[in-house]
GUMI-845121 format. One record per atom (N, C-alpha, C, O, CB): x, y, z. Coordinates in nm, 2 decimals. Glycine has a CB too. Example, Ala and Ser with C-alpha at 12.3 -4.5 7.8 and 13.67 -1.06 7.14 Angstrom:
<nodes>
1.32:-0.57:0.78 $
1.23:-0.45:0.78 $
1.32:-0.33:0.78 $
1.42:-0.33:0.85 $
1.13:-0.45:0.90 $
1.28:-0.22:0.71 $
1.37:-0.11:0.71 $
1.29:0.00:0.79 $
1.34:0.11:0.80 $
1.41:-0.06:0.57 $
</nodes>
This chain:
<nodes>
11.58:11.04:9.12 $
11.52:11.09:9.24 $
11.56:11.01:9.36 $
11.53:10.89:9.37 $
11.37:11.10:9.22 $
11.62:11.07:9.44 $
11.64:11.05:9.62 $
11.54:10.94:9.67 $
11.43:11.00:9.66 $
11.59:11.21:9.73 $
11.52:10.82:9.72 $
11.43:10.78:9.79 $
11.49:10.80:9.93 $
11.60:10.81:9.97 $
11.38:10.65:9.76 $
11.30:10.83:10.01 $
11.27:10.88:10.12 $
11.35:10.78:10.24 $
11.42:10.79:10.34 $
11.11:10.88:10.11 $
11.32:10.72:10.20 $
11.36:10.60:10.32 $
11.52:10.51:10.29 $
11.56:10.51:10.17 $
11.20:10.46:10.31 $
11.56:10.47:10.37 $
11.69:10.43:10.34 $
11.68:10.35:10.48 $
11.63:10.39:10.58 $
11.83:10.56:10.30 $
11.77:10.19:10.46 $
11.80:10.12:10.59 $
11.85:10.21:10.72 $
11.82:10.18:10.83 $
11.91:10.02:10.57 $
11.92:10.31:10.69 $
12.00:10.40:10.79 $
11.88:10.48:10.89 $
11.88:10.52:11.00 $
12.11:10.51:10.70 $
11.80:10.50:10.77 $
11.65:10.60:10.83 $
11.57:10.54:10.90 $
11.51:10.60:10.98 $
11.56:10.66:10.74 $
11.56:10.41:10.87 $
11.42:10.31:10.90 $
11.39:10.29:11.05 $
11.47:10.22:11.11 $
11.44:10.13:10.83 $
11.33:10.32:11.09 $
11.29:10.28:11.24 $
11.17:10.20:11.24 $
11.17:10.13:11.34 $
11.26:10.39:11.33 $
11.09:10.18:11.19 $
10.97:10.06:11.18 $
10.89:10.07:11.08 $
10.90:10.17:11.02 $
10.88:10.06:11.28 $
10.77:9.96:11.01 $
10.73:10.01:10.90 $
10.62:10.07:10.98 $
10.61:10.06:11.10 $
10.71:9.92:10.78 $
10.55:10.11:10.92 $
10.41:10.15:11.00 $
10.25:10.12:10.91 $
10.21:10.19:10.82 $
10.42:10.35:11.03 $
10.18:9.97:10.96 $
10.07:9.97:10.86 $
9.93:10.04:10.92 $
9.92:10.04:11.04 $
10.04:9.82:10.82 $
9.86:10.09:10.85 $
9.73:10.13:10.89 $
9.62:10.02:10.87 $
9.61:9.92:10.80 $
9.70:10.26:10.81 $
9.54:10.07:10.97 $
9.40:10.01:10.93 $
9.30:10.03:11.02 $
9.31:10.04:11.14 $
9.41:9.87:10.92 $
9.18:10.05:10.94 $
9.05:10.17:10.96 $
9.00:10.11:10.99 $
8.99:10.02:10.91 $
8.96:10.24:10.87 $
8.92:10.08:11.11 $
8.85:9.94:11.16 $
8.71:9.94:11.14 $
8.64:9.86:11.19 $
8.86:9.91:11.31 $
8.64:10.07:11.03 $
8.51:10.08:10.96 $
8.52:10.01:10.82 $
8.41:9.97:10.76 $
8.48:10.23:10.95 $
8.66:10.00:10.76 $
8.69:9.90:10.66 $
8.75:9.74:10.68 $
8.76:9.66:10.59 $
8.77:9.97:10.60 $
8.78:9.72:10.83 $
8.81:9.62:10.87 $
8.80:9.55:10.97 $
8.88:9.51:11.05 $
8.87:9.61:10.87 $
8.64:9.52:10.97 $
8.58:9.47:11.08 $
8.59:9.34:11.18 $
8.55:9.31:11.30 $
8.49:9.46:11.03 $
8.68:9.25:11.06 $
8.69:9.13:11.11 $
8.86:9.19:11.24 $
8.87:9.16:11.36 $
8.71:9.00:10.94 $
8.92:9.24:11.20 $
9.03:9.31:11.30 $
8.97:9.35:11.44 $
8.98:9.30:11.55 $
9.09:9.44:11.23 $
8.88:9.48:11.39 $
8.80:9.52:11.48 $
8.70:9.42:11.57 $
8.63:9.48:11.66 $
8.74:9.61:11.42 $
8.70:9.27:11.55 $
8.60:9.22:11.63 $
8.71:9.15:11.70 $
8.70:9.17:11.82 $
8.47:9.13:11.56 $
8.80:9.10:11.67 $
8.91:9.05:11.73 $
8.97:9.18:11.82 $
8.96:9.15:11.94 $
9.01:8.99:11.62 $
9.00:9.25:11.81 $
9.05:9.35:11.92 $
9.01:9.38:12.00 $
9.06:9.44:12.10 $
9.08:9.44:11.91 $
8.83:9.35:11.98 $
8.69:9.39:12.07 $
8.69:9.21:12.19 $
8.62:9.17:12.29 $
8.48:9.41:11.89 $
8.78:9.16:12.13 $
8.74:8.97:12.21 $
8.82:8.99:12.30 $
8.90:9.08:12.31 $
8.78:8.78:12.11 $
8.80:8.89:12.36 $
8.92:8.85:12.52 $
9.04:8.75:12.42 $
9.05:8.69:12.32 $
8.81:8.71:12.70 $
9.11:8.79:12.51 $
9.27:8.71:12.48 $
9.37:8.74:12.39 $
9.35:8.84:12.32 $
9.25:8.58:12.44 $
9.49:8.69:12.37 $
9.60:8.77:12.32 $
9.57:8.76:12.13 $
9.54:8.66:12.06 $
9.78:8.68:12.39 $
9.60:8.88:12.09 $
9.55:8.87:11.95 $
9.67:8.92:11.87 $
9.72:9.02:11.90 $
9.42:8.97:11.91 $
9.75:8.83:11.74 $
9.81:8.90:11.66 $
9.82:8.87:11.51 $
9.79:8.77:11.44 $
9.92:8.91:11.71 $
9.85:8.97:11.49 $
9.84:9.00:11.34 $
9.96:8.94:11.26 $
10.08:8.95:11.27 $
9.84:9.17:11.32 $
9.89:8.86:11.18 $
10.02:8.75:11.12 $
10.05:8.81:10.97 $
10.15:8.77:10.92 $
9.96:8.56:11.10 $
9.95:8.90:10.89 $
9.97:8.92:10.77 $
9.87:9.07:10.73 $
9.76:9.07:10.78 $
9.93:8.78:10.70 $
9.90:9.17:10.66 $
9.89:9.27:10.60 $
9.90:9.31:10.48 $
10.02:9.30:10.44 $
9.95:9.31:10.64 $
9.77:9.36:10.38 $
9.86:9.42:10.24 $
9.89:9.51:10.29 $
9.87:9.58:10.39 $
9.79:9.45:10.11 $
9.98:9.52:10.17 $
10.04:9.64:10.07 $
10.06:9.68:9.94 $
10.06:9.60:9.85 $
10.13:9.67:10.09 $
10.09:9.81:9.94 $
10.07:9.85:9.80 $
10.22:9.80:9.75 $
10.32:9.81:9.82 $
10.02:10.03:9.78 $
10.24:9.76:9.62 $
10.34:9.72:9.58 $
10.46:9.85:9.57 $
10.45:9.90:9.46 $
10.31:9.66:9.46 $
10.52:9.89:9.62 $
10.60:10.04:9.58 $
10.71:10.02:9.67 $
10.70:9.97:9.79 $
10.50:10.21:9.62 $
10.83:10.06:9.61 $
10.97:10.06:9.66 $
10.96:10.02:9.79 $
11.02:9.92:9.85 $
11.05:10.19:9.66 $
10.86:10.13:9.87 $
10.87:10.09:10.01 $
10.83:9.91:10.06 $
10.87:9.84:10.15 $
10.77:10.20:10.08 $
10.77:9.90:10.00 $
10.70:9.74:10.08 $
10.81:9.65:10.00 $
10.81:9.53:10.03 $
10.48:9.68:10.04 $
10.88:9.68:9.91 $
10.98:9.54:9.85 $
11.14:9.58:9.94 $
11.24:9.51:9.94 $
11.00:9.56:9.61 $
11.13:9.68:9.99 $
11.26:9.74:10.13 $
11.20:9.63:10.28 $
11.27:9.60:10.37 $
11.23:9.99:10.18 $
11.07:9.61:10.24 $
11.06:9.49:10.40 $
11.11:9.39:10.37 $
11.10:9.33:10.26 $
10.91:9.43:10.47 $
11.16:9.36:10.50 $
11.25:9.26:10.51 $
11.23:9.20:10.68 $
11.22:9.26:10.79 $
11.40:9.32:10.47 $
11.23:9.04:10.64 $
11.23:8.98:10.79 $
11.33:9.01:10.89 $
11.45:9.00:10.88 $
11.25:8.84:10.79 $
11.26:9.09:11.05 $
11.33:9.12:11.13 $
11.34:9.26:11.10 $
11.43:9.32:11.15 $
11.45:9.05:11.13 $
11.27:9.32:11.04 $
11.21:9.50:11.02 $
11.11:9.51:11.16 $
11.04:9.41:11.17 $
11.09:9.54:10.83 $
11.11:9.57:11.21 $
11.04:9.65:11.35 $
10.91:9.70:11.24 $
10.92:9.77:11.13 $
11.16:9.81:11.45 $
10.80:9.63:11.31 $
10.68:9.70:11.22 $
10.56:9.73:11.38 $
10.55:9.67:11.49 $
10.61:9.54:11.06 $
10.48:9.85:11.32 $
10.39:9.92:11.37 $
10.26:9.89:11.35 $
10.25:9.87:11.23 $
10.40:10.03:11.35 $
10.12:9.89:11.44 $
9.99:9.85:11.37 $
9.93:9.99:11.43 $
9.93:10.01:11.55 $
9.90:9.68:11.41 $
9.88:10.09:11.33 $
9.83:10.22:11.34 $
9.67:10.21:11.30 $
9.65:10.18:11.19 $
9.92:10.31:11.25 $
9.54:10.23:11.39 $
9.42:10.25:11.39 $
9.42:10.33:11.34 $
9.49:10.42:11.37 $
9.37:10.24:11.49 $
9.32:10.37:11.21 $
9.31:10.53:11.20 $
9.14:10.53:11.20 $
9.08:10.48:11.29 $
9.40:10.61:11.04 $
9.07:10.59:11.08 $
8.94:10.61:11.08 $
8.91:10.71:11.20 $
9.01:10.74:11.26 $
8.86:10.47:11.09 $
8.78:10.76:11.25 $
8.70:10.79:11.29 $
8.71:10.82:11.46 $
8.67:10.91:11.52 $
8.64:10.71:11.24 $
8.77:10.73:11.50 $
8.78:10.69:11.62 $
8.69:10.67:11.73 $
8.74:10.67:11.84 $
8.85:10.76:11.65 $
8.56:10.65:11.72 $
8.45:10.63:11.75 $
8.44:10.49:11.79 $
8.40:10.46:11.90 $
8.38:10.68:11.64 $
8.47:10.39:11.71 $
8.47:10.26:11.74 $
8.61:10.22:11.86 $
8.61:10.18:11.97 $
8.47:10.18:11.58 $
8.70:10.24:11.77 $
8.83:10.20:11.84 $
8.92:10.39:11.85 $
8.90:10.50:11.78 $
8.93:10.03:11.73 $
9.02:10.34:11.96 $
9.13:10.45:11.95 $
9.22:10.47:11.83 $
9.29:10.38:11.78 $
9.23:10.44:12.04 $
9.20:10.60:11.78 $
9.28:10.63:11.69 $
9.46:10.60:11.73 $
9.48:10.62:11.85 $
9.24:10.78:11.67 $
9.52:10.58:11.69 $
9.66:10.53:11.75 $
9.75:10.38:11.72 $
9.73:10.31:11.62 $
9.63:10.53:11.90 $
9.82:10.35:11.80 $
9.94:10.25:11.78 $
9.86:10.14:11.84 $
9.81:10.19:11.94 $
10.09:10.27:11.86 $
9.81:10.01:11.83 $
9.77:9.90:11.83 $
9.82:9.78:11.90 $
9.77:9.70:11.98 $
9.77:9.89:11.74 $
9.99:9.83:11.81 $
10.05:9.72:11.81 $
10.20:9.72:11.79 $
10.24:9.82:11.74 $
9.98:9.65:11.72 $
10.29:9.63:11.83 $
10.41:9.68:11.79 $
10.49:9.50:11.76 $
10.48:9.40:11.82 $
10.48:9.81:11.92 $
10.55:9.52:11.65 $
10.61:9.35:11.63 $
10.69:9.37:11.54 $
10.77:9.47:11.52 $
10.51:9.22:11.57 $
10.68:9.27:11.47 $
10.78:9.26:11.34 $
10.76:9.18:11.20 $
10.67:9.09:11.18 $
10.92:9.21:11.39 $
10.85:9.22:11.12 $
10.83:9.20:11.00 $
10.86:9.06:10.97 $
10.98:9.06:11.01 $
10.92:9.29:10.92 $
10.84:8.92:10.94 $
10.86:8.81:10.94 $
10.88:8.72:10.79 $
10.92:8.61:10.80 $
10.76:8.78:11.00 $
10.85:8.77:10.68 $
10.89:8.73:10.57 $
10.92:8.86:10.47 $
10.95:8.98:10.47 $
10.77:8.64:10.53 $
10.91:8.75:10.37 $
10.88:8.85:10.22 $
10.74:8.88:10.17 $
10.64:8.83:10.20 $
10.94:8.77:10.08 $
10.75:9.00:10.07 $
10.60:9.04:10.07 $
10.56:8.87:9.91 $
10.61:8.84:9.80 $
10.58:9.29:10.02 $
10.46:8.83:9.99 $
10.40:8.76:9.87 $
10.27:8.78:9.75 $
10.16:8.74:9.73 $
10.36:8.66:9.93 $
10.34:8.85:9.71 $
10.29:8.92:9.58 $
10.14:8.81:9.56 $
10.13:8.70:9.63 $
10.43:8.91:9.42 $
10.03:8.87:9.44 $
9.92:8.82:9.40 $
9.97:8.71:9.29 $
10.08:8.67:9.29 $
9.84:8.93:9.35 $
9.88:8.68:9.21 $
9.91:8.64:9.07 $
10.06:8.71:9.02 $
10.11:8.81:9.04 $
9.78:8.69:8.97 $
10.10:8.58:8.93 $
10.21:8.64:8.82 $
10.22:8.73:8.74 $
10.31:8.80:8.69 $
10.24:8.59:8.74 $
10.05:8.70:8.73 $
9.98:8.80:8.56 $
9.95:8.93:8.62 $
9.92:9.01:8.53 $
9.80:8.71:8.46 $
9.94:8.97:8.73 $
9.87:9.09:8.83 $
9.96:9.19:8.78 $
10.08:9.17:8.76 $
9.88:9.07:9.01 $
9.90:9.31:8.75 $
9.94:9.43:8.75 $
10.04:9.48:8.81 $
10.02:9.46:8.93 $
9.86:9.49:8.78 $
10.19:9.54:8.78 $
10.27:9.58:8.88 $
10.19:9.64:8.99 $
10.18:9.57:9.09 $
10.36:9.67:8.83 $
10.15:9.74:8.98 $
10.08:9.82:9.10 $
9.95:9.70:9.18 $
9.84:9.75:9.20 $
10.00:9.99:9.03 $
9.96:9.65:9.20 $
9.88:9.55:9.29 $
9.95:9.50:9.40 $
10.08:9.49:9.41 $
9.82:9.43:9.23 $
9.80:9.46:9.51 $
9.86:9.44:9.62 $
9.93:9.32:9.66 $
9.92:9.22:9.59 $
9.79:9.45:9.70 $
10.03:9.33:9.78 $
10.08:9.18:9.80 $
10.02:9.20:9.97 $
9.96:9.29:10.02 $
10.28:9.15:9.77 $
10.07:9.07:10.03 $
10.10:9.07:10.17 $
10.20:8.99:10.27 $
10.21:8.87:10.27 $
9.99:9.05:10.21 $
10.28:9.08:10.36 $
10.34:9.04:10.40 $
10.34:9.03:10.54 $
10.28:9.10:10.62 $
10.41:9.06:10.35 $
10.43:8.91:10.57 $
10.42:8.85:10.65 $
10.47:8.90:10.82 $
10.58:8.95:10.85 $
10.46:8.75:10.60 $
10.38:8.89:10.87 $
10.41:8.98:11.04 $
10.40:8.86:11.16 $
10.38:8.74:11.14 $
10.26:9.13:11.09 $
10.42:8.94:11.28 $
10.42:8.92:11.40 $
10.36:9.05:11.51 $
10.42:9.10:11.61 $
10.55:8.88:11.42 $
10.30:9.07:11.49 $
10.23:9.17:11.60 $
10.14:9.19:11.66 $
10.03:9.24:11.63 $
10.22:9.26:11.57 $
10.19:9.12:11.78 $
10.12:9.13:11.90 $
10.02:9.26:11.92 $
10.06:9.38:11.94 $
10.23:9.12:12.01 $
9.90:9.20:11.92 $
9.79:9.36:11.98 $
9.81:9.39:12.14 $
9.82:9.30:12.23 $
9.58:9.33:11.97 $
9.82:9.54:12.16 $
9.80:9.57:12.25 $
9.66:9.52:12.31 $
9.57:9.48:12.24 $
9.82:9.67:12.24 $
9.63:9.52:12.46 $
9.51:9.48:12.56 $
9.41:9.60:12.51 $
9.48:9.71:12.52 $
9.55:9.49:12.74 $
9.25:9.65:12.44 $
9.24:9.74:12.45 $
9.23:9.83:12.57 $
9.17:9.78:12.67 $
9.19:9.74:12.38 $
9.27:9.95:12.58 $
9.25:10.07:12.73 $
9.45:10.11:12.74 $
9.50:10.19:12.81 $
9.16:9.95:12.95 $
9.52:9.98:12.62 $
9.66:10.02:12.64 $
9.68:10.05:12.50 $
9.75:9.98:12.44 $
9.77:9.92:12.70 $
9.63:10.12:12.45 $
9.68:10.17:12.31 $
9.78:10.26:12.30 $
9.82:10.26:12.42 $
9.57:10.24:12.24 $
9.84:10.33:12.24 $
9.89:10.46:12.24 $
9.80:10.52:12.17 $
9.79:10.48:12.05 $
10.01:10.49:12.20 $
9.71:10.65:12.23 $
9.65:10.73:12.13 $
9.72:10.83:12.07 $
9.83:10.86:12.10 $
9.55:10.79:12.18 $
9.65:10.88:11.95 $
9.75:10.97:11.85 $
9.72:11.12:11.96 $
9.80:11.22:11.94 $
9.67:10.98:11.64 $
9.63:11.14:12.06 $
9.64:11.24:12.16 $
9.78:11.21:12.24 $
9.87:11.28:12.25 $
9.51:11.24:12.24 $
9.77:11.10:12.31 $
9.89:11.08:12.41 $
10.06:11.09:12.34 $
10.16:11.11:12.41 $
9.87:10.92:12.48 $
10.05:11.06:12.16 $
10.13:11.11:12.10 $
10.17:11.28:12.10 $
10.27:11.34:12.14 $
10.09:11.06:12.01 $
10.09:11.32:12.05 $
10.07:11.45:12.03 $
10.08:11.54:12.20 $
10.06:11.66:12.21 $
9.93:11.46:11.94 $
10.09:11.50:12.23 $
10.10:11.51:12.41 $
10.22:11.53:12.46 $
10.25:11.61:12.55 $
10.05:11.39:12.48 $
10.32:11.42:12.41 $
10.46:11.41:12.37 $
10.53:11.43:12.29 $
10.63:11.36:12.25 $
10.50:11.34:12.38 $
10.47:11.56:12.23 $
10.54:11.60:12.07 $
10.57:11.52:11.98 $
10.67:11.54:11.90 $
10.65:11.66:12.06 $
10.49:11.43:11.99 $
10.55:11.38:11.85 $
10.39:11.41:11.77 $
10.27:11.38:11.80 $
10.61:11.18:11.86 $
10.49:11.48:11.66 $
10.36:11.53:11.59 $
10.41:11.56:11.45 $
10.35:11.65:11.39 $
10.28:11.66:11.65 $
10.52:11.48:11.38 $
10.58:11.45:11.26 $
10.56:11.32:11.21 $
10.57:11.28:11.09 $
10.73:11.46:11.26 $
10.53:11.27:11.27 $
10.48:11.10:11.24 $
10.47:11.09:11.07 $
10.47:11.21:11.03 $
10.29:11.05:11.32 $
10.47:10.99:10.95 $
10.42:11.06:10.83 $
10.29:11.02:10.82 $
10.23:11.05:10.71 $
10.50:11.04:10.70 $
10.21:10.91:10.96 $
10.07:10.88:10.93 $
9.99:11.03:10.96 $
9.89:11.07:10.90 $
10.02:10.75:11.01 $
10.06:11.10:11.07 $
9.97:11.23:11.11 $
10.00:11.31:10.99 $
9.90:11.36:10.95 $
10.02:11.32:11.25 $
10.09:11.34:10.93 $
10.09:11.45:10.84 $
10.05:11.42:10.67 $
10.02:11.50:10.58 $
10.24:11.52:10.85 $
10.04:11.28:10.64 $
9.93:11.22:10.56 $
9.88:11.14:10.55 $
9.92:11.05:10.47 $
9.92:11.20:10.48 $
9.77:11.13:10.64 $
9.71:11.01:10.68 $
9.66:10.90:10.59 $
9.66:10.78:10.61 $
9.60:11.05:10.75 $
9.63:10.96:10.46 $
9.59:10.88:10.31 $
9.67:10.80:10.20 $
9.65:10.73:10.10 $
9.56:10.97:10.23 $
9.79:10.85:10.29 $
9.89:10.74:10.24 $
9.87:10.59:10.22 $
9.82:10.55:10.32 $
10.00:10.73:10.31 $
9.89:10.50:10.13 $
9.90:10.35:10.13 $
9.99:10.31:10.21 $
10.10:10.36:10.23 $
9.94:10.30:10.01 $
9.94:10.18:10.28 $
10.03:10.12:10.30 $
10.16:10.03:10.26 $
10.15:9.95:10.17 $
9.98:10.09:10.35 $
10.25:10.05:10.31 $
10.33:10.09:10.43 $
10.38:10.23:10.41 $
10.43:10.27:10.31 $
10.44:10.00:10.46 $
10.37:10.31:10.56 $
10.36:10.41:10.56 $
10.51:10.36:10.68 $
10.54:10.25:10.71 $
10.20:10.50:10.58 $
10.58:10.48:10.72 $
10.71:10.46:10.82 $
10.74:10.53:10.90 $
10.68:10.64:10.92 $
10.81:10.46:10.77 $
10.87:10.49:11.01 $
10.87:10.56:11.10 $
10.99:10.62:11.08 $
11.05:10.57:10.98 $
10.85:10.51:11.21 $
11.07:10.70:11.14 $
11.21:10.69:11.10 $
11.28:10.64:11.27 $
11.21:10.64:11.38 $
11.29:10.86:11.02 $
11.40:10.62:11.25 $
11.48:10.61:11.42 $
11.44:10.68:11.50 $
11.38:10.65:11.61 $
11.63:10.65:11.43 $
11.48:10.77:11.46 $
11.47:10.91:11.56 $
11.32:10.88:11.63 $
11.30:10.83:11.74 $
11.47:11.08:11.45 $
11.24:10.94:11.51 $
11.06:10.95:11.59 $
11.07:10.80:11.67 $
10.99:10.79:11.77 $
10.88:10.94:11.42 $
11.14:10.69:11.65 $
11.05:10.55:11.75 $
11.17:10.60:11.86 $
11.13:10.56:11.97 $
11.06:10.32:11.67 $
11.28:10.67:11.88 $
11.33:10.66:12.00 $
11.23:10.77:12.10 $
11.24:10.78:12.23 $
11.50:10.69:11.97 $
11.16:10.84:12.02 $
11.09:10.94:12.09 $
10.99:10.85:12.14 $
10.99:10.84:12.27 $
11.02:11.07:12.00 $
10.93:10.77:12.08 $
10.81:10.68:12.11 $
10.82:10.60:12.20 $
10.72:10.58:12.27 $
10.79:10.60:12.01 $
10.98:10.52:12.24 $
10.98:10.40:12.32 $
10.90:10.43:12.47 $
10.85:10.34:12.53 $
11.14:10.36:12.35 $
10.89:10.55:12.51 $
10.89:10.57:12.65 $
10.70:10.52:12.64 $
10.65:10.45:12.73 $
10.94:10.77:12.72 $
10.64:10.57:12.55 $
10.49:10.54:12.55 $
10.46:10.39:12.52 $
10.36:10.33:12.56 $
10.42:10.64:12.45 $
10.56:10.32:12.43 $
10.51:10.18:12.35 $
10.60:10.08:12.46 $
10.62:9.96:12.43 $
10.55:10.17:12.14 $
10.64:10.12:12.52 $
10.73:10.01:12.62 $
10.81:9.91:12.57 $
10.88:9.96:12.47 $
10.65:9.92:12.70 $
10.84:9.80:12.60 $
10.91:9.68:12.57 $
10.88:9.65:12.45 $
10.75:9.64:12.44 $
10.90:9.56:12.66 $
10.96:9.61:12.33 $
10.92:9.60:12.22 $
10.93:9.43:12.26 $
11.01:9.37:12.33 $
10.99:9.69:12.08 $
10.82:9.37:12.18 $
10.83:9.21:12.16 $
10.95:9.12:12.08 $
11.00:9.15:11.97 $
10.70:9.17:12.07 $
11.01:9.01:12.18 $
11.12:9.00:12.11 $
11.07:8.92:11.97 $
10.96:8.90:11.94 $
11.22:8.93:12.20 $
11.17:8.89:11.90 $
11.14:8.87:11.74 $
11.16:8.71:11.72 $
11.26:8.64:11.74 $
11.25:8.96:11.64 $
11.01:8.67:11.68 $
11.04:8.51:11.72 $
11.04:8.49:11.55 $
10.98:8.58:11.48 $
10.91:8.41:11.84 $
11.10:8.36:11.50 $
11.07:8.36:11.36 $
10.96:8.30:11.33 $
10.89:8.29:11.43 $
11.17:8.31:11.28 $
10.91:8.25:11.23 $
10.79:8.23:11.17 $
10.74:8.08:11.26 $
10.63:8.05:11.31 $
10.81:8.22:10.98 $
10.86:8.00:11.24 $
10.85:7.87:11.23 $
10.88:7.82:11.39 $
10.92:7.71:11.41 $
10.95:7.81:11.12 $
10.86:7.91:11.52 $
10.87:7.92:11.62 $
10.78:7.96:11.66 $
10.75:7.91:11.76 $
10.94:7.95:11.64 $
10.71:8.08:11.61 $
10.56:8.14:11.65 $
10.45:8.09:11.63 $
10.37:8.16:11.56 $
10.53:8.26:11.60 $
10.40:7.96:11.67 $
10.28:7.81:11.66 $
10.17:7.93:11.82 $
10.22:8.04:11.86 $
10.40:7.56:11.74 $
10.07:7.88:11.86 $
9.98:7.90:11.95 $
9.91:8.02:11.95 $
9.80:8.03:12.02 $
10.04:7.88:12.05 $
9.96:8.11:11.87 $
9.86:8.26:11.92 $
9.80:8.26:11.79 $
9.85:8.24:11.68 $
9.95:8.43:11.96 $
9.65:8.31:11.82 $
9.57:8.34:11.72 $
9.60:8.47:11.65 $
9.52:8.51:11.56 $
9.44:8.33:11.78 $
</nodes>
């Protein structure tokens, strides 16, 4: 069988997270000052062992939208390898890997309305939102995107990115 995704296709990874399941995120996005996200699971599956440092990665709000905006968060990059659990751990278990992504200020999100506003309405988090993470973008959809997510952050490596919480 064909896999979905291929380096040629990849335009960013895209992780979710429900901020009714992840409060400690959600209190940080709720605080003053620059916030980013250094690390993420995922589900072990073809897709998360295809990240690789210097992959363009996405931080997607979903849940409810009541607390925070449903939408883009964040935008950075992929910074390591994924570091698996235990040895003895189940193939299908989680790992986490390693990021850089800067949060947006909140009131600058991209909502999944201001998406959908600008046709973009193929995303594969909109059309299955229940997917595990990492979920993706392809080229195409982020060149649609740039005009809303602006200047992407340049890509600093691990051992250079010291000071931000």
């Amino acid at each position: 069988m064909a896999r979905l995704i291929t380096d040629e296709k990849l335009g960013a990874w895209l992780l979710k997270c429900d901020p009714e399941a992840n409060p400690e995120l959600r209190h940080r996005v709720e605080s003053p000052g620059a916030v980013v996200v250094r690390t993420w699971c995922v589900a072990n599956t073809y897709r998360s062992r295809m990240m690789k440092p210097g992959d363009r990665a996405v931080l997607w709000i979903s849940g409810n939208g009541r607390r925070l905006t449903r939408g883009i968060w964040g935008v950075g990059w992929v910074t390591g390898d994924i570091q698996q659990g235990r040895a003895d751990a189940p193939p299908a278990s989680l790992g986490d890997v390693p990021l850089d992504i800067p949060l947006f200020e909140k009131g600058a999100e991209v909502s999944s309305t201001a998406l959908v506003g600008a046709g973009i309405t193929d995303l594969e988090v909109q059309l299955q939102p229940r997917m595990s993470n990492p979920s993706w973008v392809t080229r195409e959809q982020l060149s649609r995107m740039e005009t809303l997510l602006g200047s992407w952050p340049a890509y600093v490596p691990p051992e250079q990115a010291t000071g931000r919480r």
